[in-house]
N, C-alpha and C positions, 0 to 999 in steps of 0.2 A: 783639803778635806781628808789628811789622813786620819787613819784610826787606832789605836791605840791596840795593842796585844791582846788578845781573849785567853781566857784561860781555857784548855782542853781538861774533859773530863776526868784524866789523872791528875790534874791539880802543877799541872807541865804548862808553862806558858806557850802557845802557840803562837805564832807571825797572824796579824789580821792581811785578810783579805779584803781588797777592794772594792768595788762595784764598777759594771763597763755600761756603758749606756754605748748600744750602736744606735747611730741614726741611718737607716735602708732607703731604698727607692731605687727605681731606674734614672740611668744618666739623665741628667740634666734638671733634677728633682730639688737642687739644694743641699743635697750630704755634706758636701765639703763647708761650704760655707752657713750653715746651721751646726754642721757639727763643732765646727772651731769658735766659735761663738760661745757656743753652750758650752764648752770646756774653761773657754776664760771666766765665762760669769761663774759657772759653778768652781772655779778651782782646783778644774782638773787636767789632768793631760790631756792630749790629741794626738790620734793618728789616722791618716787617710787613708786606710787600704791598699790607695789606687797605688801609694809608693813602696808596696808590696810585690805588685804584680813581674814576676821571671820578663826579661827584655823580652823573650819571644816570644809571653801572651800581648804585650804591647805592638808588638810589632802585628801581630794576628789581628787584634782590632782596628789598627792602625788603617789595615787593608783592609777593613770591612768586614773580617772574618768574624761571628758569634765565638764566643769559645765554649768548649762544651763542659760536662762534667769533670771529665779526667783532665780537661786543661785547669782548671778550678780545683779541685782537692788538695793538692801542694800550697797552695794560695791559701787557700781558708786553714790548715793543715798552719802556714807560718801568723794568720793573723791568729789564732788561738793561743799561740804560744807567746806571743805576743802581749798580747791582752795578760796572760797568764805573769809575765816577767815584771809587765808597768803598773798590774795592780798586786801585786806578791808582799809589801811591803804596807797593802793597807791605805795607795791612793787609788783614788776616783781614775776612770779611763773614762774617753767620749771617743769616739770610733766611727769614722764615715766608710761602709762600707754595704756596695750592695746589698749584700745577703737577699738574693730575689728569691731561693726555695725557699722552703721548710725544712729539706735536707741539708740545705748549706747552714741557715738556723742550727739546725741540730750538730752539723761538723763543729760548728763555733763553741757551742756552750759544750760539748764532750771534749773539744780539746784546749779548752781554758777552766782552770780552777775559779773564776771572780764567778759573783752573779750578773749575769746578764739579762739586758730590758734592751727591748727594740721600738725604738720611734720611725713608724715607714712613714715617707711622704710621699701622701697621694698628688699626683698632679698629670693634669690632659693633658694627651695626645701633643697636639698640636703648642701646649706649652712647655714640652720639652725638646721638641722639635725646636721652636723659638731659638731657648736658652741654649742648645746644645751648639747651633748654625751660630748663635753670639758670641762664642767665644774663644778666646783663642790660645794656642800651645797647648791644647788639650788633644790626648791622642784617641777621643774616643767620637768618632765620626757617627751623625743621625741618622745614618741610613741603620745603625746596629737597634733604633729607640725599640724600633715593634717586634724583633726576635726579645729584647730585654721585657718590653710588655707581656709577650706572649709565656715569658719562661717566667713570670711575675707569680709568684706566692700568697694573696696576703696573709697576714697572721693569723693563725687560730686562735682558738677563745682559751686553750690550754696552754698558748707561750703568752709569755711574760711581757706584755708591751702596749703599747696603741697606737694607733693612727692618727694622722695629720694633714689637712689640706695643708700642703707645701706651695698653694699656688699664689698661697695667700701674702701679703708681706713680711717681711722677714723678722720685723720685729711683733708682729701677732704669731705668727708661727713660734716665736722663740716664748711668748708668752702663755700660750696655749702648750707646749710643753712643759714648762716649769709650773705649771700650775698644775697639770698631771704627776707630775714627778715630785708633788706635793712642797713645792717651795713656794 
């Protein structure tokens, strides 16, 4: 889905910029795997956040530990830039990444040039819990699910996005997305 060069107001041809679609939620919600889904169908890239995060915040939730803000700003601070570099040329991004504030919302879109839209998936308690206990090599342990609820965000009516039972199957979730996202 690249895009073709726009022309700047001085009649300068300008690089087009991309569009990033993050898909948000707390662990165990489906990000990774909604997100890389919807990057194949739409033709776009992927990238998971989670292979963003400094070893030592891995290792912090590794052990249980929530991390806090200031463990997070470098983190959201490299997915901006991020986003910024894989759509700089005009392709599509899909981005699984938290983003459980409004503040970290807001780090992302000031420190990425693309436009960004947020798809949060909503999903209970207890079915993240589930998903989280299911699986495996994953370094983010469920005892962290109700600090991640609790520091939960949803979107206001002023960012750019919508919500989604994420509890639901994966292919009506991915449907219910692209149907918002007007495909």
């Amino acid at each position: 889905m690249d895009r073709d060069r726009t022309e700047h107001s001085s009649g300068t041809p300008t690089p087009a910029i991309g569009r990033a679609i993050i898909v948000m939620g707390a662990s165990g919600s489906g990000k990774s795997t909604i997100a890389a889904t919807l990057a194949a169908e739409l033709g776009a890239r992927y990238i998971d956040a989670d292979d963003l995060h400094a070893p030592a915040a891995i290792e912090q939730m590794r052990a249980g530990v929530p991390l806090t803000d200031e463990d997070r700003w470098p983190w959201l601070e490299t997915i901006g830039a991020r986003i910024t570099q894989e759509t700089a040329g005009g392709s599509d991004l899909v981005v699984a990444c938290s983003a459980l504030r409004r503040v970290y919302r807001d780090r992302l879109r000031a420190g990425s040039t693309a436009a960004l839209r947020f798809v949060q998936l909503q999903v209970p308690r207890e079915v993240l819990i589930e998903r989280v206990q299911g699986r495996s090599g994953h370094f983010m342990p469920s005892v962290l699910i109700d600090s991640q609820l609790a520091t939960l965000e949803p979107l206001d009516a002023d960012e750019s996005g919508f919500a989604v039972d994420g509890s639901r199957p994966e292919v009506e979730v991915l449907d219910r997305i692209e149907r918002a996202l007007g495909r």
